[in-house]
C-alpha positions in Angstrom: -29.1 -30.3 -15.2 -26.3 -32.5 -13.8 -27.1 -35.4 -16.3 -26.8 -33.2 -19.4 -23.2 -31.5 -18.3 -22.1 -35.3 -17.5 -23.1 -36.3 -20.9 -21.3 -33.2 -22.8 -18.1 -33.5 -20.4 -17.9 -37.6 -20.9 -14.9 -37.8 -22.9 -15.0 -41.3 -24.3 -11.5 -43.3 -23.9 -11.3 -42.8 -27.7 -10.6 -39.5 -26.6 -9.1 -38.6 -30.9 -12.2 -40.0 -32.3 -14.9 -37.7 -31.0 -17.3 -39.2 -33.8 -15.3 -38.5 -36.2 -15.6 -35.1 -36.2 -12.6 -33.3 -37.1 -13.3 -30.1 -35.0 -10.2 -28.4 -35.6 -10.6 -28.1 -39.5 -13.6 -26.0 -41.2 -15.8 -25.6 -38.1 -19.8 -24.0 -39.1 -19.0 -21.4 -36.3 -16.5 -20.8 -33.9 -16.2 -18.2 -30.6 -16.0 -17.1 -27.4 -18.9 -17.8 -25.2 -18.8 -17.4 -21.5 -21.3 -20.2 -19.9 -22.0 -21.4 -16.3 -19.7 -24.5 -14.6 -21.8 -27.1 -13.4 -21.0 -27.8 -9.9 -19.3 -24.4 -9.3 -21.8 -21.9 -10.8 -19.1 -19.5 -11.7 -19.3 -18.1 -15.3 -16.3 -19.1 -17.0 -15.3 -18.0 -20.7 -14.8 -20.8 -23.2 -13.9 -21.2 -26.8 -16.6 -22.7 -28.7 -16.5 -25.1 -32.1 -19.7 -26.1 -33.8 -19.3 -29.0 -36.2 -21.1 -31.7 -37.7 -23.8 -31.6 -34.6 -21.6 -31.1 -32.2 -20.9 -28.2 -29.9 -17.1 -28.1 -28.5 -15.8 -25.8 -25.9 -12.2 -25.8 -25.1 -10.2 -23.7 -22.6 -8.4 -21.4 -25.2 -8.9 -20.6 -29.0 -5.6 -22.4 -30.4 -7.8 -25.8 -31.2 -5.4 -28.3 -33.6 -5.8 -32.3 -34.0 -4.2 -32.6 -30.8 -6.3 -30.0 -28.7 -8.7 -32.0 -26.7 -12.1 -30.7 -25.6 -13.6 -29.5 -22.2 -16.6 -30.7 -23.2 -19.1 -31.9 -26.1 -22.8 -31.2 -26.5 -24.7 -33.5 -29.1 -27.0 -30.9 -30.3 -29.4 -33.3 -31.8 -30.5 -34.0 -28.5 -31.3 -30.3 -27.7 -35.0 -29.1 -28.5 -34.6 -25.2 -28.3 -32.4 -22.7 -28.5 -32.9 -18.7 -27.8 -32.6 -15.5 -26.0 -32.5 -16.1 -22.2 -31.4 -12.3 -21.0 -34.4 -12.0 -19.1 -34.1 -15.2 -17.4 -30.4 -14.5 -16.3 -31.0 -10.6 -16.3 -27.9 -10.4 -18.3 -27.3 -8.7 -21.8 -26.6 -11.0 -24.4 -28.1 -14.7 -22.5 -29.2 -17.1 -24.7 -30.2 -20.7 -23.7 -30.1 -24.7 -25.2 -32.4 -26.6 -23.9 -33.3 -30.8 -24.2 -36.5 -31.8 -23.1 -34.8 -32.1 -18.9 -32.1 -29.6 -19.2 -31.5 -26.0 -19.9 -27.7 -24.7 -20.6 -26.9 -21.3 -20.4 -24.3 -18.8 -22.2 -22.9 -15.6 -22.7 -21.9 -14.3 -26.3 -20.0 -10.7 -26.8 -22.6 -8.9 -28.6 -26.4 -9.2 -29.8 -24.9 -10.2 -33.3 -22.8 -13.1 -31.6 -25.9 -13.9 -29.6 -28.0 -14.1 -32.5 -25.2 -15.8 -34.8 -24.5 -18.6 -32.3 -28.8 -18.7 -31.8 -29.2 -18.9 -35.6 -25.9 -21.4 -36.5 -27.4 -23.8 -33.5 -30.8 -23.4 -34.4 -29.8 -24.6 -37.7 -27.6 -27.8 -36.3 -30.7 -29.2 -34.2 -32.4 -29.0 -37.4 -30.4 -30.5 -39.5 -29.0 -33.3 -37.1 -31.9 -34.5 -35.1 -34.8 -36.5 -36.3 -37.9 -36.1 -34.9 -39.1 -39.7 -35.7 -37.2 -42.8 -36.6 -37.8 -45.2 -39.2 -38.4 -47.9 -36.5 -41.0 -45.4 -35.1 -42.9 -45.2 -38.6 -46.1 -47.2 -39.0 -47.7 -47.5 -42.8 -51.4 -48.3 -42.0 -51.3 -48.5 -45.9 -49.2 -51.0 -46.0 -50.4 -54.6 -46.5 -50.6 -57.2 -43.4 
């Protein structure tokens, strides 16, 4: 789990760039989520941006071009996401999970839970690619 928190809290020096995402303007979905800390497996509420395959959280819901992110998760590297409230025996879980790691949160309410479930279910889709052109082989092809 530790390898998937250090890759969504690795700010790059080009801290402004983030991709080029501009995640203060026109966000897909925006919120407040409550998810676990990493080390210190206290559940802590965070402000959550989804843009342009990328999920932001940030410590308060004010987010401008200058507002820098606690952390980033590229969700094209996440296979699953859904309902985790029996897992965590807690009322609105839901989980994102890469083929190593499973994140946890917390929305407000079964509609947020199912909102943030369906608007993150529909980023893995449309950012990640299940094969890559280098991985394509054309036995039709001529030798």
């Amino acid at each position: 789990m530790a390898s998937l928190w250090r890759a969504a809290t690795a700010l790059t020096e080009r801290s402004n760039d983030y991709d080029g995402v501009e995640f203060w303007s026109n966000p897909e979905r925006t919120g407040w989520l409550t998810k676990q800390g990493e080390y210190i497996k206290t559940w802590r509420r965070r402000w959550f941006v989804l843009k342009q395959g990328k999920l932001f959280w940030f410590k308060d819901s004010s987010v401008t071009r200058a507002s820098r992110p606690r952390g980033v998760i590229p969700v094209a590297s996440c296979l699953t996401v859904k309902g985790a409230e029996d897992i965590l025996n807690k009322q609105y879980a839901f989980e994102l999970s890469t083929r190593t790691e499973t994140m946890y949160f917390i929305a407000d309410s079964e509609k947020e839970k199912e909102d943030w479930i369906n608007s993150i279910g529909r980023s893995i889709v449309q950012h990640s690619r299940s094969v890559t052109d280098s991985e394509i082989v054309d036995y039709d092809s001529k030798r």
